[in-house]
N, C-alpha and C positions, 0 to 999 in steps of 0.2 A: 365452490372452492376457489379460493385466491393464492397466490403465490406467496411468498412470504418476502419481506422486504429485504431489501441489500442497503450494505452499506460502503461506498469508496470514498479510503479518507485517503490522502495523500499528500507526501512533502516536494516541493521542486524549484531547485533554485535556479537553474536555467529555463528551464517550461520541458524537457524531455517529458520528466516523469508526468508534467502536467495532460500533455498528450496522450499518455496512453493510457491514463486514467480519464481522460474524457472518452477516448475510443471504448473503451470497459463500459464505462456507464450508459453510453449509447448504443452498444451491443444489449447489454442488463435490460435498456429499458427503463416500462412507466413501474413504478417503487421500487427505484436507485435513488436512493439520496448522495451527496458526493459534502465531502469534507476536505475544507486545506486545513493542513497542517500550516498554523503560522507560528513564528520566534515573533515576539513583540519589537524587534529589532530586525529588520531584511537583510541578510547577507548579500553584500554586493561585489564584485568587482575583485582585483586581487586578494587586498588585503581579505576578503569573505571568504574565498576559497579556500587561501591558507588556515583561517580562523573554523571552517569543516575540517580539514582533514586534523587540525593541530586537537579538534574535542572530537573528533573522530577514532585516533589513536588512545585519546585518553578516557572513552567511554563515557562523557560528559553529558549532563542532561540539562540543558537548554530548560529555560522557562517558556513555556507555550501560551501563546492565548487562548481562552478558553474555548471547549468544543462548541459546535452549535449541534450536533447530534447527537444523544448518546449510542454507543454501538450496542448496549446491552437490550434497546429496541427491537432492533434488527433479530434477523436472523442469521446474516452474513455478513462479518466486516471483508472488504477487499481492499486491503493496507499494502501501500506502497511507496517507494521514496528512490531515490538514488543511493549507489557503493560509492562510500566515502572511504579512502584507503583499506577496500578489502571488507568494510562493514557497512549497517544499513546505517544511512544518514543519521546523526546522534536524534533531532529531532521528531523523524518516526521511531527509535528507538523509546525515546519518551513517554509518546503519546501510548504505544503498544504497553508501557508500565503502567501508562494510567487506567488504562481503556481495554485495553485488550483481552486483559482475566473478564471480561462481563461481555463479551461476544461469544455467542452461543459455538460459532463454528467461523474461521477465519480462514482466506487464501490471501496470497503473496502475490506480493510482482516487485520487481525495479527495471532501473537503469544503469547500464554500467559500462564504462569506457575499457575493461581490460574484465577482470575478473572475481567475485567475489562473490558472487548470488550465494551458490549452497554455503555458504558457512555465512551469510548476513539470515539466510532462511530459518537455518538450524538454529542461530538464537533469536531471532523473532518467535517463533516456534516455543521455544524456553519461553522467553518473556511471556510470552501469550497464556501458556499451560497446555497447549493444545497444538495437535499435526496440523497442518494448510489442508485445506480438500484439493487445493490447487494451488503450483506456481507458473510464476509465467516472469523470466529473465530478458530484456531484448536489450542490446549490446547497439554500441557505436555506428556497428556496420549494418545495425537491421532497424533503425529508426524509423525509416518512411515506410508507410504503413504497407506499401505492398510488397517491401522484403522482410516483416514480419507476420504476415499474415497467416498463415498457417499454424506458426504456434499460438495467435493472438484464437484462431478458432479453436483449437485443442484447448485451452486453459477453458473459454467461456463455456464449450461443452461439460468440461472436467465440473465446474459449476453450476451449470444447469443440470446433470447427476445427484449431485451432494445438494440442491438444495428441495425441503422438504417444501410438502403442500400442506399448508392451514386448514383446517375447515373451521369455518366462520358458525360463532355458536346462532343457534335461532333458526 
């Protein structure tokens, strides 16, 4: 029997999110694949942030580059990005339209300077078609990994629960 593979795809214009979607994937382990979310264009620097929160508020869907994994491979997409005024970054928002309906079973995570996880979850959730088997929120003040370590180990169990075992024909 083998495990069934994982997928972490992820958006991050600072590297927050970038971090704990590497922390994810090297918790996951060997068949984690890991995905960036990229805009064909880098958001940088003031004008970028204002240019987030400005398609942020308007639900805007950004052009992506294309994936290099499909999630409908997998077993498990583990999708996550930064709260852009209260929502999940427009460009994970995107990607979860494209990608998300053809992922067997999805969990959540971000980042977020104040507040906005359960209602970015709730319609990621929507978008996708399907509940999270797990979320996992970690805010401004629990960034370094050993002041979110506890919820970082509760999400990765909550996933190692939900995820099924293969058996390999032959």
């Amino acid at each position: 029997m083998t495990r069934g593979r994982t997928l972490v795809a992820y958006y991050s214009m600072t590297g927050h999110t970038r971090q704990q979607a590497e922390e994810i994937r090297s918790r996951l382990g060997p068949g984690t694949d890991i995905e960036i979310i990229r805009e064909p264009r880098e958001r940088r620097g003031a004008l970028g942030m204002l240019g987030a929160m400005v398609h942020a508020v308007a639900r805007s869907a950004p052009a992506l580059m294309p994936a290099r994994f499909p999630p409908g491979a997998h077993d498990l997409l583990v999708l996550g990005g930064p709260i852009w005024v209260g929502r999940m970054a427009v460009p994970v928002r995107t990607y979860a339209r494209s990608h998300g309906a053809s992922a067997p079973r999805i969990a959540l995570f971000c980042t977020q300077g104040g507040h906005g996880a359960a209602t970015a979850f709730s319609e990621m959730e929507r978008i996708c078609g399907r509940t999270a088997v797990a979320t996992l929120a970690v805010d401004g003040g629990h960034l370094p990994p050993s002041r979110h370590a506890a919820a970082l180990d509760a999400f990765i169990a909550a996933l190692a629960r939900a995820s099924p075992v293969r058996r390999d024909a032959g």
